[in-house]
C-alpha positions in Angstrom: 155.1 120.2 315.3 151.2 119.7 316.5 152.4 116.9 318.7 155.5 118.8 320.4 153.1 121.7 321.1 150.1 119.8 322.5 152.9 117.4 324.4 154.2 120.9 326.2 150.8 122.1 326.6 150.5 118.7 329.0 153.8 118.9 330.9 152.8 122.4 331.8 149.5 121.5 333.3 150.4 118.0 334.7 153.5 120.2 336.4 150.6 122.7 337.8 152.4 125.7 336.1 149.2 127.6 335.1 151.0 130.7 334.5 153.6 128.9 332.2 150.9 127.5 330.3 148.7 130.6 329.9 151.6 132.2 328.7 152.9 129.9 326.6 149.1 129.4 325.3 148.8 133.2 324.1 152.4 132.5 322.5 151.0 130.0 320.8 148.2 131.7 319.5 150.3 134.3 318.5 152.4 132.5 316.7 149.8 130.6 314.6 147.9 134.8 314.2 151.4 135.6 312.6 151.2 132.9 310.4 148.3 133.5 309.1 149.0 137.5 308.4 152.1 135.9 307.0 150.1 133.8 304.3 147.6 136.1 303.8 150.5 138.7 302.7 152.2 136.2 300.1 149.3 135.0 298.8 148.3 139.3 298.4 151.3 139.5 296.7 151.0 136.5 294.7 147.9 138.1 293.3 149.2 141.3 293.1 152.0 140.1 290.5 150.0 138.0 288.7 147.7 141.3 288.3 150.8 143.3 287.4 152.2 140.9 284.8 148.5 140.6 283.0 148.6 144.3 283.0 151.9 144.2 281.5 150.7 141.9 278.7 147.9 143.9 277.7 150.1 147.4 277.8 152.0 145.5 275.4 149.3 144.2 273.3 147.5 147.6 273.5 151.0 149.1 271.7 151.5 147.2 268.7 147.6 147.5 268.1 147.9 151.2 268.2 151.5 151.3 266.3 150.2 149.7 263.9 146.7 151.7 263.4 149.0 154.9 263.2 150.9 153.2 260.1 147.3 152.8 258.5 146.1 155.9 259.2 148.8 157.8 258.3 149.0 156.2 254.7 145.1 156.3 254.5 145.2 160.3 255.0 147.8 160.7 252.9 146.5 158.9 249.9 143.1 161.1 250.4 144.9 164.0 250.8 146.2 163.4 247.3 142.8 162.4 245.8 141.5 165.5 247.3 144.2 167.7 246.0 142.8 166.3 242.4 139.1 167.2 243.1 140.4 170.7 244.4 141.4 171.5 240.9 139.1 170.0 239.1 136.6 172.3 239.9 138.7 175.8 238.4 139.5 173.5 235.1 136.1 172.5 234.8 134.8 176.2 235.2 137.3 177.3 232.9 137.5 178.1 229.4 139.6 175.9 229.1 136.8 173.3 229.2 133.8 173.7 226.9 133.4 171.0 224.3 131.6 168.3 225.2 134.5 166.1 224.3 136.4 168.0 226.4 134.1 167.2 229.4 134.4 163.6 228.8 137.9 163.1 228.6 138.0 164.7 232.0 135.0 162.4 233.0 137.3 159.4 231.8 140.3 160.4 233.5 139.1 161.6 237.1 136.0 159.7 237.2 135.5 156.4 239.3 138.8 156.8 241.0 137.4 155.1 243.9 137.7 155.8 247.6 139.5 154.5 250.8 137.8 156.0 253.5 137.2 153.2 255.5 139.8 152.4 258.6 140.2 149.0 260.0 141.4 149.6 263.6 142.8 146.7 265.6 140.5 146.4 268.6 141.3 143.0 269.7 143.0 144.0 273.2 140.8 146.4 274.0 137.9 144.4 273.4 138.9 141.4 275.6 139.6 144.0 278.0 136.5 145.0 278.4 134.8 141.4 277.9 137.2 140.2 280.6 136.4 143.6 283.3 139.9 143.4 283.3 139.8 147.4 282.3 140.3 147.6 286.0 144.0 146.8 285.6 144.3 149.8 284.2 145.1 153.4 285.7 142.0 155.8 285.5 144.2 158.4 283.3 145.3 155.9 280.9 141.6 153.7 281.2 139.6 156.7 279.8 141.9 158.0 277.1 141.6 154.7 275.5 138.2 154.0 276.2 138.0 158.3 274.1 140.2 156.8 271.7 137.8 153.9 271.3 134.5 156.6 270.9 136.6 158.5 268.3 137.2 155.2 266.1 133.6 153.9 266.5 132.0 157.5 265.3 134.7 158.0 262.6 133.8 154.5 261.1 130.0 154.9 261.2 130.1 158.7 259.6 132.7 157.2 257.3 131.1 153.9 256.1 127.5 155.9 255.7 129.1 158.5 253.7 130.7 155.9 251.2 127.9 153.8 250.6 125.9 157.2 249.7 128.9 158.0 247.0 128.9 154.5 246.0 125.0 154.7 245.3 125.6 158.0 243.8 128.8 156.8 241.5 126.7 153.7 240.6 123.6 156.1 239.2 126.6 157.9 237.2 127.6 154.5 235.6 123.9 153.9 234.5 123.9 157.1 232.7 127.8 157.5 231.2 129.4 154.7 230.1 132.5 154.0 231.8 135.7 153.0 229.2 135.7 149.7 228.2 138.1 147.6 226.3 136.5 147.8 223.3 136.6 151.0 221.9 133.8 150.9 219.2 131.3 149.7 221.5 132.3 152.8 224.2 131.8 155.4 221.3 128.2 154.4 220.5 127.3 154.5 223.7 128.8 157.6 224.4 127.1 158.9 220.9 123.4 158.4 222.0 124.4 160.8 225.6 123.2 164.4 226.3 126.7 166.1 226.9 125.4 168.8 227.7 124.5 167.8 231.2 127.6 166.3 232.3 129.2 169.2 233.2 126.4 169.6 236.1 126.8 166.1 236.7 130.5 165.8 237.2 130.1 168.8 239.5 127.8 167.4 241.6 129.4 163.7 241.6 132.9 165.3 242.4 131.4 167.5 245.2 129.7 164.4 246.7 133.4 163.0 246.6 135.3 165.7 247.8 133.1 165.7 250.8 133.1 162.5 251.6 137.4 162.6 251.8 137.0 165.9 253.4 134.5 164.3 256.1 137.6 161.4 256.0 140.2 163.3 257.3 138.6 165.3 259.8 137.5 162.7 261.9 140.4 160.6 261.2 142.6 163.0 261.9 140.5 163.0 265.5 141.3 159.5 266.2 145.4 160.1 264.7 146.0 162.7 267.4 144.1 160.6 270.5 146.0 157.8 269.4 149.5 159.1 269.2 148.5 160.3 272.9 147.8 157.1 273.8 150.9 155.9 273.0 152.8 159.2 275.0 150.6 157.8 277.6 152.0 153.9 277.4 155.5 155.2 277.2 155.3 156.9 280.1 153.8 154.0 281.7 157.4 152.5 281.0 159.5 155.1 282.2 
């Protein structure tokens, strides 16, 4: 193609036809100008899909990471709703009349104490992290970009207030073990240590442990409750994205 271009090129000057040749010369030019807008447009549009496809991947990644945190947190706030349900009426019994004796105050001690808790959510960051270790949070539209990146803030606070405040009820349960036995298997042994115990301070005690615990599930669900709502907007937000 080179070759039959130069070769015309010649003809037209050997020939003397100047005008021909300047005119055929622009053509030319032209032509090859074209060409180049021409490559430069698929190669746009190469990059272009290969940018829309990656964002696709992560939109879907991004999904089933949030689907599946709303199936953890849901259960998570539901079992400490339950828990805290418990502790709400502990406090009336344990006022009560109907509470006095000491051995009346460790049977309840027995049977609500060291329950555990589950205030600790494990939220799958793994696409959002490599989306912002790539840079490839670009992709994404500015809308949808900052609700996750909120989202994101919302998970990291919950988890810090929440893992601070359980490790203070765990050092605060662990001080109530060294003082009240908790029940063993062997019976005898758990009465004679209960037998050498002032009673009469555990009903301050289990007060104060069970108000530690009810506020640490209480500070739970508030902020987990936060990141529940931003996520299930989120996901509005991807669905959309599909429509």
């Amino acid at each position: 193609m080179i070759k039959f271009f130069r070769k015309t090129r010649q003809n037209l000057l050997t020939e003397g036809k100047t005008e021909k040749y300047l005119k055929y010369a622009i053509g030319e030019i032209l032509l090859v100008v074209i060409g180049i807008i021409i490559a430069l447009q698929l190669n746009n549009w190469n990059e272009t899909r290969k940018k829309q496809n990656l964002k696709n991947e992560y939109l879907v990644s991004l999904k089933n990471d949030y689907r599946k945190d709303t199936v953890q947190l849901s259960d998570r706030i539901y079992q400490n709703k339950k828990r805290l349900k418990v502790l709400m009426h502990i406090y009336p019994d344990s006022l009560s009349t109907s509470v006095t004796k000491p051995e009346e105050f460790i049977s309840l001690f027995k049977n609500k104490f060291g329950k555990g808790l589950r205030v600790i959510n494990t939220y799958n960051t793994n696409s959002f992290n490599l989306l912002i270790s790539s840079g490839n949070i670009d992709l994404l539209d500015k809308q949808f970009r900052e609700s996750i990146m909120e989202l994101n803030r919302l998970q990291v606070f919950e988890n810090q207030v929440s893992l601070g405040n359980r490790d203070y009820f765990f050092r605060f349960m662990s001080n109530y073990f060294l003082k009240y036995p908790a029940d063993t298997p062997f019976n005898s042994i758990n009465q004679i240590l209960w037998n050498g115990i002032e009673t009469n301070e555990l009903p301050k005690d289990l007060m104060a442990y069970f108000g530690q615990e009810r506020y640490t599930i209480e500070r739970y669900l508030e902020l987990s409750r936060d990141v529940l709502l931003q996520t299930e907007l989120v996901l509005k937000l991807l669905e959309d994205l599909e429509n």
